[in-house]
C-alpha positions, 0 to 999 in steps of 0.5 A, a space after each residue: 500500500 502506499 505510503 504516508 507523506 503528509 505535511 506536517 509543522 516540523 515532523 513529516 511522517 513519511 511511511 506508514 501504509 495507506 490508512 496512516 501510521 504503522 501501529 497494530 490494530 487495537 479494539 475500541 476504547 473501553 474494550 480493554 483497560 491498560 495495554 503496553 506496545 514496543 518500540 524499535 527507533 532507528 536514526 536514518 541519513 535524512 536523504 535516504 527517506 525517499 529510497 527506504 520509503 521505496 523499498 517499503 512500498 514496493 516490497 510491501 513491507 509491514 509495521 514500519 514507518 518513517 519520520 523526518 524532522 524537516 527542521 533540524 534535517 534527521 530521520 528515522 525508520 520506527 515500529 510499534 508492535 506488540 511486545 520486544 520479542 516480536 519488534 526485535 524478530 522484525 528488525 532482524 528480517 529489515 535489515 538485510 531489505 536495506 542491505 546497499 540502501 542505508 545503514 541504519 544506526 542501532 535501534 533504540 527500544 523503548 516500552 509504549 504505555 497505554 497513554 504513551 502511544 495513544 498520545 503519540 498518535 495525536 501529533 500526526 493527526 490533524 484535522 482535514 477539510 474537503 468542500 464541506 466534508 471535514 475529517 476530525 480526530 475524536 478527541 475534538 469532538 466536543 470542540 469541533 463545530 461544523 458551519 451549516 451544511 457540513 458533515 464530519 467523519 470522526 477519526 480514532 486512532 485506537 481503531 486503527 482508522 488512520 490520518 487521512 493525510 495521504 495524499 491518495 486518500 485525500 485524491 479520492 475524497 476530493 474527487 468523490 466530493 465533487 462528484 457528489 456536488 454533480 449528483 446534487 439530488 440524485 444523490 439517493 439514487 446513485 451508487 457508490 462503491 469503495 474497492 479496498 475499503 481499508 478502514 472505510 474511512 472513503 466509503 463512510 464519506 460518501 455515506 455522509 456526502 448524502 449518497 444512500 446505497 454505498 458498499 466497499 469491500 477488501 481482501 482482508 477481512 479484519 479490514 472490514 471489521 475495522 471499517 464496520 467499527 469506523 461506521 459505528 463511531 459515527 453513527 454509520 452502523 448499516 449505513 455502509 455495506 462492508 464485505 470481504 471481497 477481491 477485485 474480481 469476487 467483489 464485483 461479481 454478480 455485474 455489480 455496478 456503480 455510479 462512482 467506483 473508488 480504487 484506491 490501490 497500487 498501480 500494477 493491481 489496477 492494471 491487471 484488474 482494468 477490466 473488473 474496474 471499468 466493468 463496475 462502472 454504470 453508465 455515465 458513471 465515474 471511476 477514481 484511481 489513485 494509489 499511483 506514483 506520479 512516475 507510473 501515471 503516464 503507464 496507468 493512463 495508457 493501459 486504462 486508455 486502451 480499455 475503455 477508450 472512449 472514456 474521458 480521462 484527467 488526473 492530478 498530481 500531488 507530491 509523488 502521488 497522482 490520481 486519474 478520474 475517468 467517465 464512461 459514456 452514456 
């Protein structure tokens, strides 16, 4: 999955999967009562970020996040797990993946407390606005007061729910909020279906955007227990039909949409074009991102082949990119 390169005031997280920073799922607050994690740290040449975050990327390594300072120009390769014996098992199985890359210095391990890495969530985690859809951590919701005719998703950590800094989620949002501005009152009658939910946290946009018949579906059924707990946090339970499905068992049955989110590597989205355009109604929309500014042009020319009398745009956003596609009547 793609990683995290949100920008932030001083520290800049850069690696950490596409729903936000690599820490291990947790369950809803008041399920358990004291909880300790582990911590593996280790400082980075600040110029090496760009080529470890690839080799995270594209082996699809799990569990690790990277950290720069952009002020005082240092960075580390951090992971939270569950005890000592695991964090040190997977610092051993990195190294040799980094092997002419970096050498990174000695770890530092520290124990977590319970409100140790819940609090160190909080400064990654900022609040996001998209049109008149806004993104708030839970902890300022007694605070946080939305203007007239605005909506809030709801975000906690503890459920793994990530920050919605990514930039390819923050792709598919702002598409998907101007796609629900064309819908304008047809809204109820369109159909929305998010592939690779993650942690719902699209999906669950789109039910609050207005439109009434969402799903999203991922290939990792905890995924979707997450995003089920994601749609109860904000008064979503049902609203939002959550499956285990792939890009093919996902679709099956010729279900379709009037807008289709894929927010998933590049080369998946190439092999599956043709399960993606299938899932796409008749003047419908299909958003895709996941995709690396150096592999957009590639993306576009399969995808262009497929279905090659669609319209197509796309955008950039630091070493992200996006492409937006509308099928004909």
């Amino acid at each position: 999955m793609p990683g995290l390169h949100c920008a932030l005031v001083g520290v800049l997280p850069l690696r950490a999967g596409r729903q936000g920073l690599a820490l291990p799922q947790v369950r809803a607050a008041g399920t358990v009562s004291r909880m300790s994690l582990f911590e593996a740290k280790a400082e980075i040449p600040p110029e090496a970020v760009d080529a470890v975050d690839t080799v995270l990327l594209e082996l699809g390594v799990e569990g690790w996040s990277l950290l720069q300072d952009v002020v005082v120009k240092r960075a580390w390769i951090v992971g939270i797990f569950e005890d000592e014996a695991v964090a040190k098992s997977r610092w051993t199985e990195l190294l040799p993946l980094l092997t002419g890359i970096v050498q990174p210095a000695a770890p530092e391990w520290r124990v977590l407390a319970d409100q140790d890495w819940r609090d160190s969530y909080k400064a990654h985690f900022k609040a996001s606005q998209f049109g008149r859809l806004h993104w708030v951590p839970v902890w300022e919701r007694a605070t946080f007061q939305p203007g007239a005719g605005e909506v809030v998703i709801w975000l906690d950590p503890g459920l793994a729910f990530g920050t919605g800094n990514h930039e390819t989620t923050r792709l598919c949002c702002e598409r998907l909020v101007v796609l629900a501005e064309k819908a304008g009152t047809q809204r109820a009658d369109w159909r929305v279906i998010d592939a690779g939910c993650g942690s719902g946290i699209l999906a669950l946009s789109a039910a609050k955007l207005g439109f009434s018949q969402v799903a999203g579906f991922d290939n990792d059924a905890e995924a979707v227990r997450v995003s089920e707990e994601n749609a109860e946090l904000n008064g979503l339970a049902g609203a939002v039909t959550f499956y285990t499905g792939d890009l093919v068992s996902g679709f099956a049955d010729g279900r379709q949409a009037e807008i289709v989110l894929a927010n998933i590597q590049a080369d998946v989205l190439m092999r599956f074009v043709a399960e993606l355009t299938g899932a796409v109604a008749p003047g419908g929309a299909l958003v895709l991102s996941g995709i690396l500014a150096i592999e957009l042009e590639q993306v576009r020319a399969v995808f262009a082949a497929a279905v090659p009398t669609w319209a197509m745009e796309s955008r950039v956003l630091g070493e992200w990119s996006d492409i937006a596609l509308s099928r004909t009547q």
